[in-house]
N, C-alpha and C positions, 0 to 999 in steps of 0.2 A: 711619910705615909706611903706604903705601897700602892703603886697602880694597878701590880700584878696580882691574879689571884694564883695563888697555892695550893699544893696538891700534896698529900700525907702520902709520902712515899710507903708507907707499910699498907693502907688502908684506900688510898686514895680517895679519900673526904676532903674538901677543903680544911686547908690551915689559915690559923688566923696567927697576928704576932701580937703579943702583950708589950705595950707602950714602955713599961718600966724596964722590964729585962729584956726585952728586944727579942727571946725565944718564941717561938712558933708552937700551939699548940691543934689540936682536932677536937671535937667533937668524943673520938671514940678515947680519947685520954694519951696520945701517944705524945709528946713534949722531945721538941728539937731545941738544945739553948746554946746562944752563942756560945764557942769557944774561947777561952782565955786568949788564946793568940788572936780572935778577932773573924774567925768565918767561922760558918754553922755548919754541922753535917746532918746533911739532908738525903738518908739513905735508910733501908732498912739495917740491921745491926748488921755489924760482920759483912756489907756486898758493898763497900767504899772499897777502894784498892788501897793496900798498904805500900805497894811497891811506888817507889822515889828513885829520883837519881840521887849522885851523893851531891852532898854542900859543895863541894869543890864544880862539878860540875852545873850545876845550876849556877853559880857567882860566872862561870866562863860563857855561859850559853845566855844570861842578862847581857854581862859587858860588851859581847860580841853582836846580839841582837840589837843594842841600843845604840852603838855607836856611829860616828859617824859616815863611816864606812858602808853601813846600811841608809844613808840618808836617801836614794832613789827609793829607796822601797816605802818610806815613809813618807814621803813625800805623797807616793803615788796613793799612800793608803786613806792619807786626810784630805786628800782630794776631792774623792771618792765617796769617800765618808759624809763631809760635808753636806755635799747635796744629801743624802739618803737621810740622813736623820733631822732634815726638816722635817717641824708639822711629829716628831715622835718622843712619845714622854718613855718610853725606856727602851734599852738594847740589851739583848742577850747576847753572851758567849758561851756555847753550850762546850766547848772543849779549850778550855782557857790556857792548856797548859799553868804558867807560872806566873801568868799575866805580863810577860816580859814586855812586847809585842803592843797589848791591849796600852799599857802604860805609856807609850808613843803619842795614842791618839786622841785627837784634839776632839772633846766633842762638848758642850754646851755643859755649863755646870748642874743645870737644872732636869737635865738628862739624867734617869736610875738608871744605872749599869748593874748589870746583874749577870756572874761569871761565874761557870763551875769546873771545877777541879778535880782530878781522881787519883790524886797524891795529897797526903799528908802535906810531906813538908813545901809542894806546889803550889797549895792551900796558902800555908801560910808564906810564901813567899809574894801571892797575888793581894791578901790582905792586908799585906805591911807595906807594900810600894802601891795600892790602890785605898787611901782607908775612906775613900769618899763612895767605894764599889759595895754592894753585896756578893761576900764572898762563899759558896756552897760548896763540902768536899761530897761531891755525888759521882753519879754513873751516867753516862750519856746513852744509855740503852732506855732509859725509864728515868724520863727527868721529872722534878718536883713542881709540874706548872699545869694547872689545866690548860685544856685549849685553847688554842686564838688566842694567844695573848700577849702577840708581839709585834709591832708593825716594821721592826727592824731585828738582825740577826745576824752577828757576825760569825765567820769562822778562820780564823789566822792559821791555827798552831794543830788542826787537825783534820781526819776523813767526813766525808759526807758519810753516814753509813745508817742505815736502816730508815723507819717512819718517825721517829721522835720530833727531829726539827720542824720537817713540814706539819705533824699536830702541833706545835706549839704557838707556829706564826698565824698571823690572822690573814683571811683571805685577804690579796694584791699588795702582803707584807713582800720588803723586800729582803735578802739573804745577801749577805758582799764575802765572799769567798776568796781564800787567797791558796792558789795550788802551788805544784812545783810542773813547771814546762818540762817539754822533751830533753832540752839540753840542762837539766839544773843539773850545777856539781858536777859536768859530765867529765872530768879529768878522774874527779872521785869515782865516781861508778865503774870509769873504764878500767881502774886497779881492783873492781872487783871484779867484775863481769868482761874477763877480755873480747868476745865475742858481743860486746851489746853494739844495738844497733837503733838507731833513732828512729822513734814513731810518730804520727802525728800526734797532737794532743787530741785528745778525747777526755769526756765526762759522762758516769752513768750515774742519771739523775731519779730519782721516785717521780710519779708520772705525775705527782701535783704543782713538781718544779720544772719551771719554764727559764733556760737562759735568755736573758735579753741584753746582755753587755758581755763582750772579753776582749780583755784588755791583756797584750803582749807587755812583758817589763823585763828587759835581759840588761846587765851591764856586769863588768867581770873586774877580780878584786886579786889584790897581788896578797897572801894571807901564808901564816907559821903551817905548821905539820899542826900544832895544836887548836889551830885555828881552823884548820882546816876539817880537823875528826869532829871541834863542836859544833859546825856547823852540817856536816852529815848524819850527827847525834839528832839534827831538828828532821830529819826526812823518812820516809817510810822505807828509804833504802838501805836502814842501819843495822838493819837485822842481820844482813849479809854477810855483815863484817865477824869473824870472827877473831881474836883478842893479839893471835899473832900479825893479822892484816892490818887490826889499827895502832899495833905499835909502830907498826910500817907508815902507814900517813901519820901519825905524829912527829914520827922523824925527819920529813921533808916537810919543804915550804914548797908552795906552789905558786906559779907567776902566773897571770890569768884564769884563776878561777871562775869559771862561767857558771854566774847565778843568771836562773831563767824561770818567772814566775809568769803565770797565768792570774790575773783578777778579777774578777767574774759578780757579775750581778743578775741575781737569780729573783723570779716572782715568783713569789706562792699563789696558784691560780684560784 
C-alpha cells in the first residue's frame, strides 16, 4: 500500500492505484498501467525522454559503479543513509539514473523506495535490479507527487535544479546528496580543459534548502582508458568530450585517478 500520495501528471488530481493491476488511475479518467518490463510511465504522453545510452554502456557504467573498487564510496553512502532514514516510511530518488548506485544501498526492507527515471531502457534497467522499488519513467521538472511527501530524499546520479525536490519533501525532510568535488576526475578534465584551474566547491541551493552536513570523500583508483570514459560518462563534464577526445581516454589507462566527491545533507526548512 502506498504511503505517498500521487499526482496525475497531465491533470494534477490525485492518483489513486487499483490493487489488482497495480496501474494508477484519476478522477478525470487519465490511467498510468504498469509496464510489461515492470515500471510505470508517469508522464504526460510524448514529455518521457526517449534518449538512452546504449546497452553496452549502461552493463560498463552498472559494473564499474558497483564494484569493488567503488567500495569507499559506498561505504560512505550507507553510512549516512542509515541514520537519515530512521523513523521514515519512504525514500525518493527523483533522478535515479539506472538505479546502479541506489542498488548499493542498504536500507530497511519495510522502507517504499520510489525512483524515477527519464530513459526508457534506465527504467528498466532500475526495475529489474530493484523489483522490491517503484519504478517511474518521468521527468524531474514536474514530478508525479503532490506535496510534502517525503521525509527522506536522495539524489546519487544527478543535478539539483529548479523547485520540484524542495515541493516534494516535507518540512525538516531531509535530502542526502552526492556531488562531484573540485578535483573529481581531474586527470580527465585536465585532457579536456588544459587551462582548468581548481575552485572551491560551492552549491546553489533554492532558499528553502539549508545545508547542515558535508562530508569530503576523495580516494584515487588505478583504471583502463575504458574505464576511465565510463566513469566521465557519469559527470556533468561529458558533454566536453567530443568523440575524437574520448577515443583518446579510451586508449589509455590511467594510474591515480582522483575521485573526489562532496556528500552533503541538506534540510528542507
Amino acid at each position: 500500500m502506498n504511503s505517498v500520495q500521487f499526482q496525475c501528471p497531465v491533470c494534477q488530481s490525485e492518483l489513486r492505484q487499483h490493487l489488482a493491476s497495480r496501474g494508477f488511475y484519476c478522477a478525470n479518467k487519465h490511467h498510468f498501467d504498469r509496464q510489461e518490463d515492470g515500471y510505470w510511465l508517469l508522464a504526460k504522453p510524448k514529455s518521457a525522454a526517449v534518449h538512452a545510452l546504449s546497452r553496452q554502456a549502461l552493463r560498463a557504467r552498472r559494473f564499474l559503479l558497483q564494484s569493488e573498487l567503488m567500495a569507499p564510496l559506498h561505504q560512505a553512502l550507507n553510512l549516512k543513509l542509515t541514520r537519515l532514514a530512521e523513523n521514515c516510511e519512504a525514500v525518493l530518488d527523483p533522478n535515479a539514473g539506472d538505479g546502479a548506485l541506489q542498488q548499493m544501498l542498504q536500507l530497511p526492507e519495510e522502507l517504499q523506495r520510489l525512483l524515477i527515471c527519464d530513459a526508457q531502457n534506465a527504467a528498466f534497467a532500475a526495475a529489474k535490479a530493484l523489483p522490491e522499488a517503484q519504478v517511474f519513467l518521468s521527468v524531474a521538472k514536474r514530478l508525479p507527487f503532490a506535496d510534502a511527501q517525503f521525509s527522506l530524499v536522495t539524489l546519487l546520479d544527478g543535478q539539483l535544479k529548479g523547485k520540484e525536490i524542495p515541493r516534494v519533501m516535507k518540512p525538516g525532510a531531509h535530502l542526502m546528496m552526492l556531488a562531484p568535488g573540485p578535483r573529481h576526475l581531474w586527470q580527465l578534465r585536465k585532457q579536456l580543459n588544459a587551462d582548468l584551474k581548481q575552485r572551491e566547491f560551492s552549491i546553489s541551493l533554492p532558499a528553502e534548502l539549508t545545508v547542515l552536513e558535508t562530508e569530503s570523500l576523495s580516494f584515487s583508483l588505478d583504471v583502463s582508458g575504458e574505464q576511465a570514459l565510463t566513469l566521465l560518462e557519469t559527470t556533468p563534464y561529458a558533454w566536453r568530450a567530443g568523440e575524437k577526445q574520448k577515443r583518446s581516454i579510451a586508449g589509455r589507462a590511467i594510474k591515480g585517478l582522483e575521485l573526489d566527491y562532496r556528500l552533503l545533507v541538506i534540510k528542507r526548512n
